[in-house]
LUMFI-588861 format. One line per field, with one value per residue: residue in three letters; x, y, z of N, C-alpha, C in turn. Coordinates in steps of 0.001 Angstrom, whole numbers. Layout:
r <- [ALA  ...]
n_east <- [X  ...]
n_north <- [Y  ...]
n_up <- [Z  ...]
ca_east <- [X  ...]
ca_north <- [Y  ...]
ca_up <- [Z  ...]
c_east <- [X  ...]
c_north <- [Y  ...]
c_up <- [Z  ...]
//
This chain:
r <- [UNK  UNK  UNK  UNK  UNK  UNK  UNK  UNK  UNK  UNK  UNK  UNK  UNK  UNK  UNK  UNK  UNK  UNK  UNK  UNK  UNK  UNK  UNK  UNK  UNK  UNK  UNK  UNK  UNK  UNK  UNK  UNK  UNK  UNK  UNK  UNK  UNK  UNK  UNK  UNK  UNK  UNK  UNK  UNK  UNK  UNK  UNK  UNK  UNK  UNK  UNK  UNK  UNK  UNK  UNK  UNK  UNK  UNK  UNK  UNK  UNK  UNK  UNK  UNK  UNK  UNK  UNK  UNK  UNK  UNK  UNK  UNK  UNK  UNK  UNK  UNK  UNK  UNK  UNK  UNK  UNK  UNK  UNK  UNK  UNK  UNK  UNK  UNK  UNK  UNK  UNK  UNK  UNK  UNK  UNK  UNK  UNK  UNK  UNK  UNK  UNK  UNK  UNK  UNK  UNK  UNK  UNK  UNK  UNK  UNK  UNK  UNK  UNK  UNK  UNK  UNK  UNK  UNK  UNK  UNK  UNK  UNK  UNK  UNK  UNK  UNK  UNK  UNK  UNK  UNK  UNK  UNK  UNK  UNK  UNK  UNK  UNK  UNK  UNK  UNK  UNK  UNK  UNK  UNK  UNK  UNK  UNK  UNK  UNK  UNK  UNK  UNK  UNK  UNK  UNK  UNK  UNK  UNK  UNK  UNK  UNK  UNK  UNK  UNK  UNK  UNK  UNK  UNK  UNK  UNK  UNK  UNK  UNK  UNK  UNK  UNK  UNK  UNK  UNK  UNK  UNK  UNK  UNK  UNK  UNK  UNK  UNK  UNK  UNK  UNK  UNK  UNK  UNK  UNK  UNK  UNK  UNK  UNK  UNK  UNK  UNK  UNK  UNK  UNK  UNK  UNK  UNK  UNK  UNK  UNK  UNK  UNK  UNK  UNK  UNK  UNK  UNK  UNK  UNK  UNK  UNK  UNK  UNK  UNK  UNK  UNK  UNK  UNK  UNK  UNK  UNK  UNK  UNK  UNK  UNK  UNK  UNK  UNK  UNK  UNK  UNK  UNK  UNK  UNK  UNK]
n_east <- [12281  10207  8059  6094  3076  2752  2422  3350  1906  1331  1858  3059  5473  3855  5242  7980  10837  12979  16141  15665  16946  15792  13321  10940  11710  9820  9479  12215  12200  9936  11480  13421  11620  11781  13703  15415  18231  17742  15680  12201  10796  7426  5559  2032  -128  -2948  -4473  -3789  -4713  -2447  -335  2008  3376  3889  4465  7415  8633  8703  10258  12385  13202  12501  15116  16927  17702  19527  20468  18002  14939  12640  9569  6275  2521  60  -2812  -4857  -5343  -5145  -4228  -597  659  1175  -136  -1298  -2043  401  2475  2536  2188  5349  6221  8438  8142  5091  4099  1674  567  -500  -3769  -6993  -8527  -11415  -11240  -9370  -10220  -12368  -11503  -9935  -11373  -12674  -11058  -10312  -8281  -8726  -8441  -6250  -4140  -4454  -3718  -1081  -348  -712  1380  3824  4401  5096  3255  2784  2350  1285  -1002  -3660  -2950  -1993  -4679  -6042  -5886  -7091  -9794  -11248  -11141  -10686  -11369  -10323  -11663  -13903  -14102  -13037  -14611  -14423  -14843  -16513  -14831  -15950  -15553  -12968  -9765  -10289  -7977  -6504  -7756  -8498  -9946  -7997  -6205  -4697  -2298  -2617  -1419  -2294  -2850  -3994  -6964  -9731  -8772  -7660  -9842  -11791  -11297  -11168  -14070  -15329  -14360  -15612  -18357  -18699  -19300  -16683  -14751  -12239  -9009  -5741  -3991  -1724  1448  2740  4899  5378  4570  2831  3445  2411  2537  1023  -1427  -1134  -618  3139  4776  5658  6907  8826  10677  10843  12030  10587  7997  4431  2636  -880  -3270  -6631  -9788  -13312  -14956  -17228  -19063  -19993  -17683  -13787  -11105  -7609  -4216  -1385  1628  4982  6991  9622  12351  14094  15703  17836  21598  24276  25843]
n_north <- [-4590  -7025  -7134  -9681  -8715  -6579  -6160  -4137  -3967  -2071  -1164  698  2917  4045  4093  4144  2721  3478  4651  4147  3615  3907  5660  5589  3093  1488  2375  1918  -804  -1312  244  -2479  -4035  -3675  -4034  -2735  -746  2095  2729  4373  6664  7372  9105  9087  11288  11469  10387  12180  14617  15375  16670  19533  19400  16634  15486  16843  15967  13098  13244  13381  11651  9347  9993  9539  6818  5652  5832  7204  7768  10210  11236  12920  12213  14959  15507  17897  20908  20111  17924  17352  16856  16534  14668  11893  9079  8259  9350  7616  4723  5144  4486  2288  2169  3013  4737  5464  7174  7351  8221  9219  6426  6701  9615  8736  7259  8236  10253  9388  7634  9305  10739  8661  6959  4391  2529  2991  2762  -287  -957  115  -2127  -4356  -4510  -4520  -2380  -1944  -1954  498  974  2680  2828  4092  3662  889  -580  -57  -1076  -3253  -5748  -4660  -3245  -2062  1104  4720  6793  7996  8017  7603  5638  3565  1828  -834  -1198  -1785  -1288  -1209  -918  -3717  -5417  -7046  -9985  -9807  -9202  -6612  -5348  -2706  -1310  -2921  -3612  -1636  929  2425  2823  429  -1560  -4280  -6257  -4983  -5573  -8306  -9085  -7970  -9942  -12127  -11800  -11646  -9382  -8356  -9997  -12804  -11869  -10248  -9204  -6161  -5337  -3260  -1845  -3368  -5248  -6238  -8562  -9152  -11001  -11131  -12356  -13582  -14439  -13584  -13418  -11688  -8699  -6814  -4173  -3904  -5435  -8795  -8701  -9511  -10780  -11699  -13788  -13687  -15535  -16211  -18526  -19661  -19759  -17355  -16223  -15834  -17351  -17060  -16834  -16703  -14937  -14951  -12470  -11299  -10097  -6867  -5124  -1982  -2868  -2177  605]
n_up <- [-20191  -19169  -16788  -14069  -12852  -9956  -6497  -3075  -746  1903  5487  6784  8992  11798  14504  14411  16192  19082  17627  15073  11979  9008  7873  5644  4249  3119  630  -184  -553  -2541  -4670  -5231  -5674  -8222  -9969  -11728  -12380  -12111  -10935  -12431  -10890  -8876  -6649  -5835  -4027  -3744  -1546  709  -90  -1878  -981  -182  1666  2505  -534  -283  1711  989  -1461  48  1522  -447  -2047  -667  -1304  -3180  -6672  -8705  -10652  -9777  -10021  -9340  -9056  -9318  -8685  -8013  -8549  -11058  -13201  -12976  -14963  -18771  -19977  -17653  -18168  -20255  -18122  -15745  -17454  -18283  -15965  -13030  -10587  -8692  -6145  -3403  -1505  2062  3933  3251  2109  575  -116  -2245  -3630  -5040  -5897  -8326  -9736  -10990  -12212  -13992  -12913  -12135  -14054  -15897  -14172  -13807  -16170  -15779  -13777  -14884  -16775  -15619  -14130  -10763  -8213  -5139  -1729  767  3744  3181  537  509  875  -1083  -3630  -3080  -2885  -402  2910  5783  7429  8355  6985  7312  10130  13238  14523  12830  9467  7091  3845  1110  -1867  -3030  -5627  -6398  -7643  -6260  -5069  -2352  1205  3362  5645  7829  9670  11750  14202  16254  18543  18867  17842  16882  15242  14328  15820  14182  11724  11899  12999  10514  8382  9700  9996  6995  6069  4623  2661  3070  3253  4051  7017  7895  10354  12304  10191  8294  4862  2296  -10  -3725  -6050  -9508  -8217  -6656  -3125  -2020  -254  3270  3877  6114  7870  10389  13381  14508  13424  12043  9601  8614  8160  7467  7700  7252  9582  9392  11000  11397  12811  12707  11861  11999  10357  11341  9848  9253  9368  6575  7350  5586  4817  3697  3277  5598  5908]
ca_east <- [12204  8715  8165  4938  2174  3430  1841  3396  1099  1994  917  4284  6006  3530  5624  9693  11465  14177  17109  15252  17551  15627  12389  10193  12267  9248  10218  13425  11596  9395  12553  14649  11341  11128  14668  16335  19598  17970  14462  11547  9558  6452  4359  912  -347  -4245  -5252  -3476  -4885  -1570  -113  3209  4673  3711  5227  8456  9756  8665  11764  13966  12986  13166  16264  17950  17620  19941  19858  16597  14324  11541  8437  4908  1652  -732  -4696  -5451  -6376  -5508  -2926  615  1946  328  -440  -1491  -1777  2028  3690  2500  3114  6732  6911  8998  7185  4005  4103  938  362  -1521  -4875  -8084  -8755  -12328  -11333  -8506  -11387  -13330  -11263  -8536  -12099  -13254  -9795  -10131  -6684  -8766  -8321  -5017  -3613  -4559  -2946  235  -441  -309  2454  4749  4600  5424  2115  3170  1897  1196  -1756  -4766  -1911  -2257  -6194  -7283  -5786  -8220  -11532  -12009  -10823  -11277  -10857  -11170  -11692  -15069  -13980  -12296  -15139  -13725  -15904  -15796  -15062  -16008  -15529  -11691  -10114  -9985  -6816  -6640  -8925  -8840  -9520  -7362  -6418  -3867  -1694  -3338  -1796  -2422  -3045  -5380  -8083  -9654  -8345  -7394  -11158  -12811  -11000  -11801  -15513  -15666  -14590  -16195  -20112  -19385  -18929  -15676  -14164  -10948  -8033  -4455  -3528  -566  1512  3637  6577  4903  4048  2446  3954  1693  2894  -83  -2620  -1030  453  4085  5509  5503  8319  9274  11560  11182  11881  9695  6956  3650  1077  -2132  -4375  -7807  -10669  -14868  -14937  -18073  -20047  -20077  -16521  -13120  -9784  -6438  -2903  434  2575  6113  7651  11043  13082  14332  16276  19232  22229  24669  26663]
ca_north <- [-5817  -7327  -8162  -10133  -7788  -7468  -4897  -4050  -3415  -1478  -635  1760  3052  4801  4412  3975  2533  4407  4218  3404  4684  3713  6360  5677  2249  386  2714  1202  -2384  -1287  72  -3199  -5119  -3352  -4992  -1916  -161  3565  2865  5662  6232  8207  8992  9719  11282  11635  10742  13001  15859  16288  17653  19906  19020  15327  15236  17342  14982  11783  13406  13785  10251  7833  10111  8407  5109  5232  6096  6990  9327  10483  12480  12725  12898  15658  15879  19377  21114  19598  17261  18105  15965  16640  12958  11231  7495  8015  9075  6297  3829  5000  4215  1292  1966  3548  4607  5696  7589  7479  9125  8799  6173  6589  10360  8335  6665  8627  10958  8533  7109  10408  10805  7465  6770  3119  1706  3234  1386  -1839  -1428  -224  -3843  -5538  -4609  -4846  -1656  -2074  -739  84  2280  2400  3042  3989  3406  -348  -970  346  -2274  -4854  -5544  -3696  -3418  -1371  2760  5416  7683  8344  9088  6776  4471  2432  1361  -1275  -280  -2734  -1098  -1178  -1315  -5054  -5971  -8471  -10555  -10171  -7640  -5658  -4513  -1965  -1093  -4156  -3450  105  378  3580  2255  -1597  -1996  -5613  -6450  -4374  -6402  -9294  -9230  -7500  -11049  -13511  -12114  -11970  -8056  -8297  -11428  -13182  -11237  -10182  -7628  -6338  -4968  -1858  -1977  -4999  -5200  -7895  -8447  -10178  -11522  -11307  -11785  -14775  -13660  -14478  -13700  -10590  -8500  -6391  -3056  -3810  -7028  -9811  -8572  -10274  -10605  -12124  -14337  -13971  -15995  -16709  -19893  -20363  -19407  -15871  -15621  -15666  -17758  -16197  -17772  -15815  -15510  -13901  -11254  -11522  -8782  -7139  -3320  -1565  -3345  -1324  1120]
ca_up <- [-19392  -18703  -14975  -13533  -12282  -8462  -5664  -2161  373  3110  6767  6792  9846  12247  15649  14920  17433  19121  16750  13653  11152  7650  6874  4221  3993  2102  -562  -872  -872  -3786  -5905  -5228  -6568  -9434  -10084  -12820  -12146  -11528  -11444  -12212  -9679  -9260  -5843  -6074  -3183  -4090  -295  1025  -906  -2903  726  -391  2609  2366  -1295  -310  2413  -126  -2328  808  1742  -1493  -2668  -18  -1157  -4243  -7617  -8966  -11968  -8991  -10146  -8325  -10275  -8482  -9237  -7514  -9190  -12619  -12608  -13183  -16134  -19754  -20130  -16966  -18686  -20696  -17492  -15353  -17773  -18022  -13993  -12798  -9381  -8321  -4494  -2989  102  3297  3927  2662  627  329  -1158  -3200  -4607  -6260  -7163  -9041  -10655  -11847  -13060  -14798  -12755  -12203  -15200  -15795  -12761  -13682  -16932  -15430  -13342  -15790  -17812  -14852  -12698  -9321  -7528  -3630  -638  2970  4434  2143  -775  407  836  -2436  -4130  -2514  -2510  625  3420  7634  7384  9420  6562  8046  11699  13928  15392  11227  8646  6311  2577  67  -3387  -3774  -6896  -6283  -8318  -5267  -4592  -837  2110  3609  6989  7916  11344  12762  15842  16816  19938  19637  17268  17081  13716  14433  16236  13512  10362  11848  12636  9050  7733  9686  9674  5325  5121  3697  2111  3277  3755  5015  8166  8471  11514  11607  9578  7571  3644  2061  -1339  -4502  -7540  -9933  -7432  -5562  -2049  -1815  1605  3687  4741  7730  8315  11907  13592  15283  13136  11080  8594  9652  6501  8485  6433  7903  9898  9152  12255  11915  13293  12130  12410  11167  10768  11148  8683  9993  8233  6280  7800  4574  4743  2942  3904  6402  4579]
c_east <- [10749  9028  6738  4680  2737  3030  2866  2492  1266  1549  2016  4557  5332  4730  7001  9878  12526  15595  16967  16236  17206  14377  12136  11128  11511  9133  10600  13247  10805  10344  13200  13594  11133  12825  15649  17197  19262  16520  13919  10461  8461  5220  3052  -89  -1982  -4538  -4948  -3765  -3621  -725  1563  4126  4696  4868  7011  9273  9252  9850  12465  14203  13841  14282  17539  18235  18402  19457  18443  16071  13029  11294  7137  3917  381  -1638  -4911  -4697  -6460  -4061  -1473  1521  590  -632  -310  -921  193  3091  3571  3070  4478  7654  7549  8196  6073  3614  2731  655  -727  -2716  -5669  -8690  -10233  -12418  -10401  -9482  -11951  -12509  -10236  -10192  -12544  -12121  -9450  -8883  -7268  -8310  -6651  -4212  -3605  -3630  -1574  682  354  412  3685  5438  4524  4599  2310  2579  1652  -545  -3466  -4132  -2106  -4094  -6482  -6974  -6572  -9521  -11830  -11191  -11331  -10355  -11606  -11206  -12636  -15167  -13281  -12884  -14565  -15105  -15250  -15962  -14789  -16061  -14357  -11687  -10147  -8679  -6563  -7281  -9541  -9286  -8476  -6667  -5001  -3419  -2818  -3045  -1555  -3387  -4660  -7157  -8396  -9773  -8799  -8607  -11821  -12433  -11614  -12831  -15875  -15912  -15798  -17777  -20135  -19236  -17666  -14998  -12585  -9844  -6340  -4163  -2486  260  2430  4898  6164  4670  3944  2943  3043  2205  1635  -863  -2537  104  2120  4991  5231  6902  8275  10641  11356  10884  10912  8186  5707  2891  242  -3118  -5626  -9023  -12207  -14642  -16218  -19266  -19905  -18973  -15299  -12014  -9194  -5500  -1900  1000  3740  6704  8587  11413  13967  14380  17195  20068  23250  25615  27794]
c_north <- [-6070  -8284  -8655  -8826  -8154  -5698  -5059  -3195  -3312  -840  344  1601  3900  5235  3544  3769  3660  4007  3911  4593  4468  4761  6294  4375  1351  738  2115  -389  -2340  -1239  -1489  -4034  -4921  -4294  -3976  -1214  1208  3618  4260  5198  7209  7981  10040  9881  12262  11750  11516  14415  16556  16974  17793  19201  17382  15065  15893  16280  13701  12123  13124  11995  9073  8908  9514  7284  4743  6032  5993  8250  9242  11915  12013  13184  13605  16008  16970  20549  20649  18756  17725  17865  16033  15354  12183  9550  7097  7672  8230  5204  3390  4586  2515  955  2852  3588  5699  6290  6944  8328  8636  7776  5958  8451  9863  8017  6999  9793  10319  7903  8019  10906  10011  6354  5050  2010  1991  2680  503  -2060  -1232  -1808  -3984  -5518  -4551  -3638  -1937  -1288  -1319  1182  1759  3028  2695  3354  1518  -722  -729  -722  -3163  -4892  -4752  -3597  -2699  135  3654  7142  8397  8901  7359  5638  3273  2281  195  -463  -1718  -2071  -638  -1216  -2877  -5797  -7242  -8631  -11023  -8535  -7457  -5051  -4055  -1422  -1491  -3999  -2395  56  1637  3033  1123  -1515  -3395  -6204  -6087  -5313  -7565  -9980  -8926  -9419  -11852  -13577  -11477  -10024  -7966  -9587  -11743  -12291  -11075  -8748  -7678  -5107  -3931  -2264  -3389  -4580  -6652  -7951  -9459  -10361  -11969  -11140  -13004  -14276  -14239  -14279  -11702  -10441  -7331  -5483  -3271  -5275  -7613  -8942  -9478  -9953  -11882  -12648  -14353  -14366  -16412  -18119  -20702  -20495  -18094  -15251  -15496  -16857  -17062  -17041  -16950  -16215  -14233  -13675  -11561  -10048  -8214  -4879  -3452  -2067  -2115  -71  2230]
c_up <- [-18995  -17314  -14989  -12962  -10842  -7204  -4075  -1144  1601  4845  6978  7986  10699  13643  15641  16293  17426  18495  15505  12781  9396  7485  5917  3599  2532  608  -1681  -1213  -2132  -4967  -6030  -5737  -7562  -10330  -11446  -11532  -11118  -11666  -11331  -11594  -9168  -7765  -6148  -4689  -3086  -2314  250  856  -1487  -1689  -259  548  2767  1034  -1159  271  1476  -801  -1221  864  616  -2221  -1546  -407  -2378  -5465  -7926  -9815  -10764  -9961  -9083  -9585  -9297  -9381  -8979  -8022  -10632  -12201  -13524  -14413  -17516  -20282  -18821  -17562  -18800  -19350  -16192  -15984  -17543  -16799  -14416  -11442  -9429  -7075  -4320  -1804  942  3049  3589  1915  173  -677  -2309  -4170  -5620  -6602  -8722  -9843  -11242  -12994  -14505  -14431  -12618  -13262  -15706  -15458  -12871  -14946  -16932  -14727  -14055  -16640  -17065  -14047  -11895  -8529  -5842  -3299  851  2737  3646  440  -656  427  -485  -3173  -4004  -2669  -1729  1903  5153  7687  8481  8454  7094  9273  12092  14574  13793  11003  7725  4929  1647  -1557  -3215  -5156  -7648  -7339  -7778  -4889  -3231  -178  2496  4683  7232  9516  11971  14457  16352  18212  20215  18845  17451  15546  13276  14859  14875  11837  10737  12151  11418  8121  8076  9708  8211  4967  4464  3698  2993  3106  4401  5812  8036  9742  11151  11093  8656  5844  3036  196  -2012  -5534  -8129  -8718  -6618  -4306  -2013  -567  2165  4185  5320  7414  9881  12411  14403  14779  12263  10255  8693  8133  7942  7207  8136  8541  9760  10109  12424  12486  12379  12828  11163  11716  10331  10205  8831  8843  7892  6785  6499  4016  3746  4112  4675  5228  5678]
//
């Protein structure tokens, strides 16, 4: 089946409410856009440094969510699958972790995993993640790979042609301040934030709505106004789980 090139970008679930009963939900939003029966699905948890215990609960997680062929592809120290390129291709999804993505970076380019990636794109893998798993995709975006005062990071792998900004509204960092001076004095281009429990979904490389594991949430288009500042315009989430069961 050939699908359109189509990314979910994810700010994930830092701070569940009480009662949340979906974990690792945006998962189950990546399988359901990949749109097969039992899709294969494949996290790659580079920022993370490959974390055992990171990839263990990822199985406990998306084997909840339904049928599914789950593998992980791990870099450290060599990576785990004889053919990197093949067993990407063969993905239906491509889930990305949290962490670093300034070590995602270079090591997924030393890897060559850049170019790789784009050609899973474009033949209709389903490229999703949270955290650093969503920024790299972009031109650039606001990290605190560096330490916590954030930086910007302008050499994504730009697939999309925007920035970036991630758990916009965290209450412990200035995420949300720090994305959007980034835009409006020209360090990083136009853009979408999004809020916890948010993912911004693209078809090709045109946005087509955002959706939400937790309700009364948004995603935020922030563009230069042209004086060194910024305006941004909401754009409310579709609320959009596994139905009750």
């Amino acid at each position: 089946m050939i699908r359109e090139p189509q990314i979910l970008a994810c700010s994930g679930v830092l701070y569940p409410p009480e009662g949340f009963r979906h974990p690792g939900v945006q998962i189950w939003q990546a399988m359901r856009l990949a749109d097969v029966r039992r899709p294969r699905v494949c996290l790659v948890a580079t920022a993370a440094g490959d974390s055992r215990e990171l990839i263990e609960g990822w199985y406990a997680r998306a084997g909840s969510f339904g049928e599914a062929e789950l593998s992980h592809l791990r870099l450290f120290t060599q990576p785990n699958v004889p053919d990197v390129r093949a067993h990407l291709l063969a993905q239906d999804v491509i889930f990305v972790s949290g962490g670093s993505v300034i070590n995602l970076l270079a090591v997924w380019r030393a890897h060559r995993l850049d170019a790789i990636l784009r050609e899973c794109w474009e033949r209709g893998v389903v490229l999703a993640g949270q955290s650093a798993g969503s920024l790299c995709w972009h031109v650039g975006g606001v990290s605190d790979s560096y330490g916590d005062d954030l930086d910007a990071v302008d050499d994504g792998l730009g697939f999309l042609p925007f920035s970036n900004g991630v758990h916009d509204d965290l209450a412990d960092q200035p995420r949300r301040a720090s994305f959007r001076r980034f835009v409006g004095e020209g360090t990083l281009p136009a853009g979408y934030a999004t809020e916890d429990g948010v993912a911004l979904h693209f078809v090709g490389t045109r946005f087509h709505e955002a959706l939400a594991v937790l309700p009364g949430r948004n995603a935020w288009f922030v563009e230069p106004d042209g004086d060194g500042k910024h305006r941004e315009t909401a754009l409310p989430a579709r609320l959009w789980t596994p139905p009750p069961t």
